[in-house]
PDB file of the backbone (N, CA, C, O) and the ligand in Angstrom, with CONECT records:
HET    FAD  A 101      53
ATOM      1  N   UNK A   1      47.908 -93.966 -63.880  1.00  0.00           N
ATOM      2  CA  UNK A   1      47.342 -92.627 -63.936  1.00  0.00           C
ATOM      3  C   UNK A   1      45.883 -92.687 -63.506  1.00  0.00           C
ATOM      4  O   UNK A   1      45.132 -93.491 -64.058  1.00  0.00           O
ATOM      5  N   UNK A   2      45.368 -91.731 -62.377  1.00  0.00           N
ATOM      6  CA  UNK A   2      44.062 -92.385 -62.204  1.00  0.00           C
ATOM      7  C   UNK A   2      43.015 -90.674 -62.576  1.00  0.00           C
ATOM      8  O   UNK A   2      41.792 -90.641 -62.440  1.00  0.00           O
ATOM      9  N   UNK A   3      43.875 -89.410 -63.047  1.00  0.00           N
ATOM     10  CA  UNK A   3      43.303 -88.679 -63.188  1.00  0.00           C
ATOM     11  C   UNK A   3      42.440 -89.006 -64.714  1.00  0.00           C
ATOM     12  O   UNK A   3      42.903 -89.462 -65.759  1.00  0.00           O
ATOM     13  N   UNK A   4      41.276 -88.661 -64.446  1.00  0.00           N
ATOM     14  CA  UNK A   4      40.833 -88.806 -66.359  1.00  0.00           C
ATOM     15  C   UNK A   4      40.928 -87.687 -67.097  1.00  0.00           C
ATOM     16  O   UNK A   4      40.727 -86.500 -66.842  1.00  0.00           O
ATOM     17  N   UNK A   5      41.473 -88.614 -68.621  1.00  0.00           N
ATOM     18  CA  UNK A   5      41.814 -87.512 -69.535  1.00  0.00           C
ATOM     19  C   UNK A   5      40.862 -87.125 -70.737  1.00  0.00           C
ATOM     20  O   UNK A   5      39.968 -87.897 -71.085  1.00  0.00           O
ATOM     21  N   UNK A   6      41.044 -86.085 -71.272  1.00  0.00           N
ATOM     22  CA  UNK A   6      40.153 -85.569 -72.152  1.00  0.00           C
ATOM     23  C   UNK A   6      40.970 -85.750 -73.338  1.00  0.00           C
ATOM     24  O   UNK A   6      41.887 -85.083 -73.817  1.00  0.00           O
ATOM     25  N   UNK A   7      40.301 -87.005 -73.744  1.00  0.00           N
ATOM     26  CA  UNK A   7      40.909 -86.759 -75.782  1.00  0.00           C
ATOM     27  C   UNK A   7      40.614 -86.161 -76.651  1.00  0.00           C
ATOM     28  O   UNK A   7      39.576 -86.621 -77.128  1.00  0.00           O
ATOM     29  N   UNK A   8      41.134 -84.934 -77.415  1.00  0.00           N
ATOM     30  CA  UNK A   8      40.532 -84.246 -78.384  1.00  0.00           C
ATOM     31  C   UNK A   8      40.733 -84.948 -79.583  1.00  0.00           C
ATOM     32  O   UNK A   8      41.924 -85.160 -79.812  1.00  0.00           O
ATOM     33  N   UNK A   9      39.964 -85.364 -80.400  1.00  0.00           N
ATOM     34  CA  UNK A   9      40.185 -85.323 -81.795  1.00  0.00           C
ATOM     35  C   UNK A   9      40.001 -87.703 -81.359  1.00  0.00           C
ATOM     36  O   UNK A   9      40.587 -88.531 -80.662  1.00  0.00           O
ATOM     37  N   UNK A  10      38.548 -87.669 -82.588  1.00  0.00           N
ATOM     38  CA  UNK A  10      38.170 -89.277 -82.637  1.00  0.00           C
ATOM     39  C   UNK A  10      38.530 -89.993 -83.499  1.00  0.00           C
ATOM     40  O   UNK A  10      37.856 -90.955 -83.867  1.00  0.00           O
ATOM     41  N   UNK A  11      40.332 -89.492 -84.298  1.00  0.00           N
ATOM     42  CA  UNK A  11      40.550 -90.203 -85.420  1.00  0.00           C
ATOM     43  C   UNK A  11      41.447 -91.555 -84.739  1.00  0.00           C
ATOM     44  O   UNK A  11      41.526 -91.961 -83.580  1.00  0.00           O
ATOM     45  N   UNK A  12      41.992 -91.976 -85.865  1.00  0.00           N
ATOM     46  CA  UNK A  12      42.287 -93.609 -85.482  1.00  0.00           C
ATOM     47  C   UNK A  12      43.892 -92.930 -84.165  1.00  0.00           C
ATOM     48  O   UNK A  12      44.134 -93.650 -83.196  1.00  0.00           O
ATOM     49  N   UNK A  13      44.398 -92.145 -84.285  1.00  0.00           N
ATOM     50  CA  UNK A  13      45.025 -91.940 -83.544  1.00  0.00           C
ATOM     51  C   UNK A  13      44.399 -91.604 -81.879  1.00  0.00           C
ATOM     52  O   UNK A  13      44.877 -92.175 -80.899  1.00  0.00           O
ATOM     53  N   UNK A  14      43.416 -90.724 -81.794  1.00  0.00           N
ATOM     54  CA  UNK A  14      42.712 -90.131 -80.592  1.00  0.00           C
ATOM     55  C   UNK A  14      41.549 -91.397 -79.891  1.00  0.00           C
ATOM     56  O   UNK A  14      40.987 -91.279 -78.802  1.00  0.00           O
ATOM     57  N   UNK A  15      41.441 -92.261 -80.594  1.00  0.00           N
ATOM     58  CA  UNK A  15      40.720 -93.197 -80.273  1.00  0.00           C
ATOM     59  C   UNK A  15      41.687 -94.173 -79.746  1.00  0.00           C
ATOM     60  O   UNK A  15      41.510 -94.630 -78.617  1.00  0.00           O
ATOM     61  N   UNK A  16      42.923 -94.616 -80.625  1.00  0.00           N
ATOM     62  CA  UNK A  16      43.998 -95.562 -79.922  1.00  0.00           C
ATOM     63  C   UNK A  16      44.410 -95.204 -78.605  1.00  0.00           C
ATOM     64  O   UNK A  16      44.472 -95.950 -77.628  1.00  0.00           O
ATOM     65  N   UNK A  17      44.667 -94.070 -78.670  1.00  0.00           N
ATOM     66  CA  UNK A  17      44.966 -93.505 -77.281  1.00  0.00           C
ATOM     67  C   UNK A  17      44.150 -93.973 -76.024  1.00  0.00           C
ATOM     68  O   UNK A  17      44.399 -94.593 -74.991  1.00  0.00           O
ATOM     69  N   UNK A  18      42.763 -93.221 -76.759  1.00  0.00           N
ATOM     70  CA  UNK A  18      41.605 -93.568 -75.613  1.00  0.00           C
ATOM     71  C   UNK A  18      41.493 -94.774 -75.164  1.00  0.00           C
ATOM     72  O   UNK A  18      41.090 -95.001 -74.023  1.00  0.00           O
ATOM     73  N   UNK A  19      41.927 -95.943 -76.230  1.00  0.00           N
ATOM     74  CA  UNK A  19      41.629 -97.077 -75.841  1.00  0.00           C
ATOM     75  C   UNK A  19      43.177 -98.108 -74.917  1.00  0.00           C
ATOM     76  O   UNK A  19      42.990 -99.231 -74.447  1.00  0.00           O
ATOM     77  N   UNK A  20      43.935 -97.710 -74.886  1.00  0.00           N
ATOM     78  CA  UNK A  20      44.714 -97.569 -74.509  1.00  0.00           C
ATOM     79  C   UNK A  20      44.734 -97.479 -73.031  1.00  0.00           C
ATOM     80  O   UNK A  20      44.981 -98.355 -72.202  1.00  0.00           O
ATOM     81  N   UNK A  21      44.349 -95.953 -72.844  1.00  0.00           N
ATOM     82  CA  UNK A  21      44.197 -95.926 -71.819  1.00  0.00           C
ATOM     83  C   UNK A  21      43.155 -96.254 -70.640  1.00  0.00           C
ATOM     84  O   UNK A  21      43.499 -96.109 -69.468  1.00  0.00           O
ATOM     85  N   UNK A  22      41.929 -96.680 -70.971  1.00  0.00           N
ATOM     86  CA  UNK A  22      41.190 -97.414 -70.814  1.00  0.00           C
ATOM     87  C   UNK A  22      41.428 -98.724 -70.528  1.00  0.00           C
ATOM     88  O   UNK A  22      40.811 -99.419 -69.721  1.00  0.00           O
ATOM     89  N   UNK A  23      42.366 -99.042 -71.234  1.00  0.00           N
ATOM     90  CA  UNK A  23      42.813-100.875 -70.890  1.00  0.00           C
ATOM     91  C   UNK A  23      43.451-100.959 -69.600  1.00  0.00           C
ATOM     92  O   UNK A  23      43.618-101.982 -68.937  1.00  0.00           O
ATOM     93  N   UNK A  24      43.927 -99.303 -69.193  1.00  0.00           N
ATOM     94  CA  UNK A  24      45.189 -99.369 -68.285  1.00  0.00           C
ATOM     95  C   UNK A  24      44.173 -99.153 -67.150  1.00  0.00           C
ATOM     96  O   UNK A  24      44.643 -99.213 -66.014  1.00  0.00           O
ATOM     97  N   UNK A  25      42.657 -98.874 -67.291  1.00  0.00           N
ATOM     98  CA  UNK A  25      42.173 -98.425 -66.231  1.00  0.00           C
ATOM     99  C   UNK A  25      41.761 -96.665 -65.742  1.00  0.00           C
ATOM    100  O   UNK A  25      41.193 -96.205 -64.752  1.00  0.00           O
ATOM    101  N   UNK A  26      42.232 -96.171 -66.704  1.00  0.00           N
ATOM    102  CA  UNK A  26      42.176 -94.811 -66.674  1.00  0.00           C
ATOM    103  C   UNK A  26      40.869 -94.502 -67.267  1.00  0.00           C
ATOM    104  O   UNK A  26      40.421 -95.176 -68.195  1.00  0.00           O
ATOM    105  N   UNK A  27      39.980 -93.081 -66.547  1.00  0.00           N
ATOM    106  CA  UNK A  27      38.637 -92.890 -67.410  1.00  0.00           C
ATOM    107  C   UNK A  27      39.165 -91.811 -68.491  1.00  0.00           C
ATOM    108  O   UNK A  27      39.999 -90.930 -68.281  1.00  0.00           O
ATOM    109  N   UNK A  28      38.479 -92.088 -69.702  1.00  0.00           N
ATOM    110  CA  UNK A  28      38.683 -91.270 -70.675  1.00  0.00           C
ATOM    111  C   UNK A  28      36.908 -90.495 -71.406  1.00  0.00           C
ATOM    112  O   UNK A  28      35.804 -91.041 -71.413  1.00  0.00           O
ATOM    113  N   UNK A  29      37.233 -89.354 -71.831  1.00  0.00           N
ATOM    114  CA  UNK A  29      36.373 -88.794 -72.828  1.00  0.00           C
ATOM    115  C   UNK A  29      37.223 -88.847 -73.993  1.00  0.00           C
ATOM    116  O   UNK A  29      38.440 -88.785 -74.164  1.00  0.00           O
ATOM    117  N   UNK A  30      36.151 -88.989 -74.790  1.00  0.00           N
ATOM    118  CA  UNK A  30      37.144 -88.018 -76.967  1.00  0.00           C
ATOM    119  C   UNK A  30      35.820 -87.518 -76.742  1.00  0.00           C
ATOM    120  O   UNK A  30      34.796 -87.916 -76.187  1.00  0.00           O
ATOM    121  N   UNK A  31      36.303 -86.238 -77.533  1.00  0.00           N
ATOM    122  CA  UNK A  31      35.467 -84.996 -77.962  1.00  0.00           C
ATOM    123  C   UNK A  31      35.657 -84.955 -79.284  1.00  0.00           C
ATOM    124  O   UNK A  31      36.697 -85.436 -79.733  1.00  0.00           O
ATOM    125  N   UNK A  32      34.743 -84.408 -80.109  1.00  0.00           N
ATOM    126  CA  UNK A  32      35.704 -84.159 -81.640  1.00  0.00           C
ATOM    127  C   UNK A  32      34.572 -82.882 -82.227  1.00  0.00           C
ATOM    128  O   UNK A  32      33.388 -82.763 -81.912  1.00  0.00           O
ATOM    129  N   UNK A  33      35.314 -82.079 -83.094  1.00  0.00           N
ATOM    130  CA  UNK A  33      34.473 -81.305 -83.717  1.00  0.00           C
ATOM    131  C   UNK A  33      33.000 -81.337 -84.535  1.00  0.00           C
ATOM    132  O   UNK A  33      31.935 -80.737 -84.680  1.00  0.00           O
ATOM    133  N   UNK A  34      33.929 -82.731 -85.033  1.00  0.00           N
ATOM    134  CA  UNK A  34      32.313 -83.475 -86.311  1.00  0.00           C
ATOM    135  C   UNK A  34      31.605 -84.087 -85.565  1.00  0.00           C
ATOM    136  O   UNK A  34      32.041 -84.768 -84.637  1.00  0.00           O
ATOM    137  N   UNK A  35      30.200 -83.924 -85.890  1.00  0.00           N
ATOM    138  CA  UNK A  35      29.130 -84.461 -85.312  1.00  0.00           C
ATOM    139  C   UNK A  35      28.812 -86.167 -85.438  1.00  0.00           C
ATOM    140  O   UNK A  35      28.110 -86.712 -84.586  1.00  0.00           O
ATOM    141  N   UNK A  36      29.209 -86.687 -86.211  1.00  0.00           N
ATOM    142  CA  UNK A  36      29.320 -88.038 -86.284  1.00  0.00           C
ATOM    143  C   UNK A  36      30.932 -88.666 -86.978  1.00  0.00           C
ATOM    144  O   UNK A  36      32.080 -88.256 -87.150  1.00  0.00           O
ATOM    145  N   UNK A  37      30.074 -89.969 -87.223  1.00  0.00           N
ATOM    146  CA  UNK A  37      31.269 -90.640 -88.468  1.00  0.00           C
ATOM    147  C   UNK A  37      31.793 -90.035 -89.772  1.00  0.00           C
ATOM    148  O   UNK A  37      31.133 -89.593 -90.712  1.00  0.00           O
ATOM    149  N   UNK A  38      32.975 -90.102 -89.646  1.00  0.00           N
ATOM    150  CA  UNK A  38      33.214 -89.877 -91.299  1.00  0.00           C
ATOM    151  C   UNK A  38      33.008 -90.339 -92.039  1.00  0.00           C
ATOM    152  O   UNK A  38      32.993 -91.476 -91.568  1.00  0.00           O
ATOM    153  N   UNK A  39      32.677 -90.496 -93.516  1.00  0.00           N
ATOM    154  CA  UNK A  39      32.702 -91.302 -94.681  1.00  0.00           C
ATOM    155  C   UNK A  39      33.747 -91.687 -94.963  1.00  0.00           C
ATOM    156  O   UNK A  39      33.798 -92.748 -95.586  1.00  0.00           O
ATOM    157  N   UNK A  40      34.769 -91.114 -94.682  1.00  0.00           N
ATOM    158  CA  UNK A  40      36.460 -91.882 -95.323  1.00  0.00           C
ATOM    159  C   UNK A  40      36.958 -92.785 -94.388  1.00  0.00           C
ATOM    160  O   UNK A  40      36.653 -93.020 -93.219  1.00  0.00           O
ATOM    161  N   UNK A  41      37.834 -93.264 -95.191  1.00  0.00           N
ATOM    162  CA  UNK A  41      38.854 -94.371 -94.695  1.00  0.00           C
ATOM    163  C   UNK A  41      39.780 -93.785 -94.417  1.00  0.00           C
ATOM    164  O   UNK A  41      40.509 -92.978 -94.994  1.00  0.00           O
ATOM    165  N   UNK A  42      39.721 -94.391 -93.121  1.00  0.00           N
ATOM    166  CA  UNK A  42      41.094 -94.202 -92.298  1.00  0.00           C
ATOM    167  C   UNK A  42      41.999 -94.774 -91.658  1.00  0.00           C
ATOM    168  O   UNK A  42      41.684 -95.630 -90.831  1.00  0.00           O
ATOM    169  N   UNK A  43      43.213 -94.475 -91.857  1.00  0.00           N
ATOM    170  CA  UNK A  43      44.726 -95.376 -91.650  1.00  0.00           C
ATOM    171  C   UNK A  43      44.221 -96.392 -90.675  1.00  0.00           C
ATOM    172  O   UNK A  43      44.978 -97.260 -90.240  1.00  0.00           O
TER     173      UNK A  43
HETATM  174  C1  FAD A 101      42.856 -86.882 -98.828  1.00  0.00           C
HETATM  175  C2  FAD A 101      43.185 -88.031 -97.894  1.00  0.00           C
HETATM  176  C3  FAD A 101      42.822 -89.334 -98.248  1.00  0.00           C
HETATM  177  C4  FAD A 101      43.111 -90.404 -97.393  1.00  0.00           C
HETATM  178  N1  FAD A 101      42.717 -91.668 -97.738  1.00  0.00           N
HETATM  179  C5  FAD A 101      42.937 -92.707 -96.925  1.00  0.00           C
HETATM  180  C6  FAD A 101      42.479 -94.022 -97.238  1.00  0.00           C
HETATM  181  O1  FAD A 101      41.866 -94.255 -98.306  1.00  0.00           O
HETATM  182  N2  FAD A 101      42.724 -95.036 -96.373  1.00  0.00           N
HETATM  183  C7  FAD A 101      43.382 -94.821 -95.211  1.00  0.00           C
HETATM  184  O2  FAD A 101      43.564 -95.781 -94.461  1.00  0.00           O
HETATM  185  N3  FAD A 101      43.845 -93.591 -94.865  1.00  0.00           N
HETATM  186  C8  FAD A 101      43.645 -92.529 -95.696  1.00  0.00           C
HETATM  187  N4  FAD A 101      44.117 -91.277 -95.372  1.00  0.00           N
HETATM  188  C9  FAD A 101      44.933 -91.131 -94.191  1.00  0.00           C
HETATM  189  C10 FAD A 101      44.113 -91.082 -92.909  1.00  0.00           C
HETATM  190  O3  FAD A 101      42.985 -90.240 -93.094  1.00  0.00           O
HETATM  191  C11 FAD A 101      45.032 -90.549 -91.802  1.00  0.00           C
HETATM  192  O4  FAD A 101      46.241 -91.265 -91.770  1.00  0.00           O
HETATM  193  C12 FAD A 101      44.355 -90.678 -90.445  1.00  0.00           C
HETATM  194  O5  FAD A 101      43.043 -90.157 -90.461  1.00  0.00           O
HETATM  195  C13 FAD A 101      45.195 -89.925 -89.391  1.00  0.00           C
HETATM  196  O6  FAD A 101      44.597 -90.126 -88.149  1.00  0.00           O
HETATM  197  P1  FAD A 101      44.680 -89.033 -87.014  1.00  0.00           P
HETATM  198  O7  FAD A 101      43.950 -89.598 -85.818  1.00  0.00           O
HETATM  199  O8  FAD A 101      46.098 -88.608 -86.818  1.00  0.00           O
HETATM  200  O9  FAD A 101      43.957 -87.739 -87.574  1.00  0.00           O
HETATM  201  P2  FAD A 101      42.423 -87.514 -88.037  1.00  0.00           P
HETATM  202  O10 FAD A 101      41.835 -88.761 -88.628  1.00  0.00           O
HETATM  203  O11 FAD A 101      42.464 -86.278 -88.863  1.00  0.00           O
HETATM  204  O12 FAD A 101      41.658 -87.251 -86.677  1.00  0.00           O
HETATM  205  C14 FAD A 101      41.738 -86.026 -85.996  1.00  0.00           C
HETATM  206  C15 FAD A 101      40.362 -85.745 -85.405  1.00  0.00           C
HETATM  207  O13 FAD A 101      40.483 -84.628 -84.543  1.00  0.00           O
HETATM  208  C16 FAD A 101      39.392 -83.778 -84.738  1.00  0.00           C
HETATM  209  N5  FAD A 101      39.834 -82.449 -84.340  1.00  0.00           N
HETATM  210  C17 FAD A 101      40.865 -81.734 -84.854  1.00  0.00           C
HETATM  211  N6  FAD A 101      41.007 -80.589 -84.215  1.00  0.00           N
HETATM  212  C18 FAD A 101      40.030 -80.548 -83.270  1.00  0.00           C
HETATM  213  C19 FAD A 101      39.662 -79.598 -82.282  1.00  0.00           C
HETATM  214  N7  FAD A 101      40.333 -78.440 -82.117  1.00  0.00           N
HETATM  215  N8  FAD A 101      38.616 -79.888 -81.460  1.00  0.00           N
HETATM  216  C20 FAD A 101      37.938 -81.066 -81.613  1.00  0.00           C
HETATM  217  N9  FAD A 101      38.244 -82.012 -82.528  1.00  0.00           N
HETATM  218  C21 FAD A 101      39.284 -81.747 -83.336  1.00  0.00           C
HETATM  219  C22 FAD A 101      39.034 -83.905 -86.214  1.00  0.00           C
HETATM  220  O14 FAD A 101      37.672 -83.599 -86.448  1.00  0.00           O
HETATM  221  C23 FAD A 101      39.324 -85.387 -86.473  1.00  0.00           C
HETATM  222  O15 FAD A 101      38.187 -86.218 -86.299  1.00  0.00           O
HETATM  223  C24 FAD A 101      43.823 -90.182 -96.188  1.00  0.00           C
HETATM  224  C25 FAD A 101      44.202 -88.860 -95.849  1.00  0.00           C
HETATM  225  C26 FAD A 101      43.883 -87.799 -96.691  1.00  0.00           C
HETATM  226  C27 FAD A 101      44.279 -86.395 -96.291  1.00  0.00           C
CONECT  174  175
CONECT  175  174  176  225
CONECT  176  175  177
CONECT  177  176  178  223
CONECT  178  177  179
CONECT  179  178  180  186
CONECT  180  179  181  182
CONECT  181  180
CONECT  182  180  183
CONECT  183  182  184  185
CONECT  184  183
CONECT  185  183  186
CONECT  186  179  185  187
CONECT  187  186  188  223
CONECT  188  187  189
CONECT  189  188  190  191
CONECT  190  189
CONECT  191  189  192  193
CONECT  192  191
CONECT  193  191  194  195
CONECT  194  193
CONECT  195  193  196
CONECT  196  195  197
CONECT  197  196  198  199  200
CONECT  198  197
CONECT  199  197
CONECT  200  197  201
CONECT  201  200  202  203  204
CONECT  202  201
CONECT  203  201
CONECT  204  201  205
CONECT  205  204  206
CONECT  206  205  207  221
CONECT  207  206  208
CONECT  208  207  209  219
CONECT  209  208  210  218
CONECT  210  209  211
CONECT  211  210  212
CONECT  212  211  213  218
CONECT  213  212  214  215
CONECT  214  213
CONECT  215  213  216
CONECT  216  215  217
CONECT  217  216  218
CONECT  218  209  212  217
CONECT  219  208  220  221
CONECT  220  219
CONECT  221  206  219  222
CONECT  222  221
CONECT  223  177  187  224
CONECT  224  223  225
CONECT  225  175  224  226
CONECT  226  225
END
């Protein structure tokens, strides 16, 4: 895939993705609503 994609949402899912696709060579953004890190733990 060489179009780049826009990931919404920087949780452990939207980030796997991103990174993912990145490995494959593809350019990626994540966008996310919250302005930084969360405090919680996540899966
Ligand atoms: C109360 C609670 C406690 C938990 N405790 C733990 C724990 O102790 N340890 C643990 O490992 N897991 C815990 N979990 C589970 C863990 O949080 C989830 O399994 C994990 O976060 C799911 O990842 P996700 O990427 O699917 O979603 P999320 O982590 O919810 O990520 C989705 C992201 O998308 C963003 N987003 C959503 N809609 C938009 C939009 N329209 N535009 C831009 N950005 C958007 C959100 O801001 C968010 O950052 C807990 C869950 C809950 C509800």
């Amino acid at each position: 895939m060489k179009d780049p994609v826009l990931v919404v949402g920087a949780g452990p899912v939207g980030l796997t993705a991103a990174l993912m696709l990145a490995r494959h060579g593809t350019a990626v953004r994540i966008i996310d609503q919250n302005d930084g890190q969360t405090t919680l733990s996540k899966a």
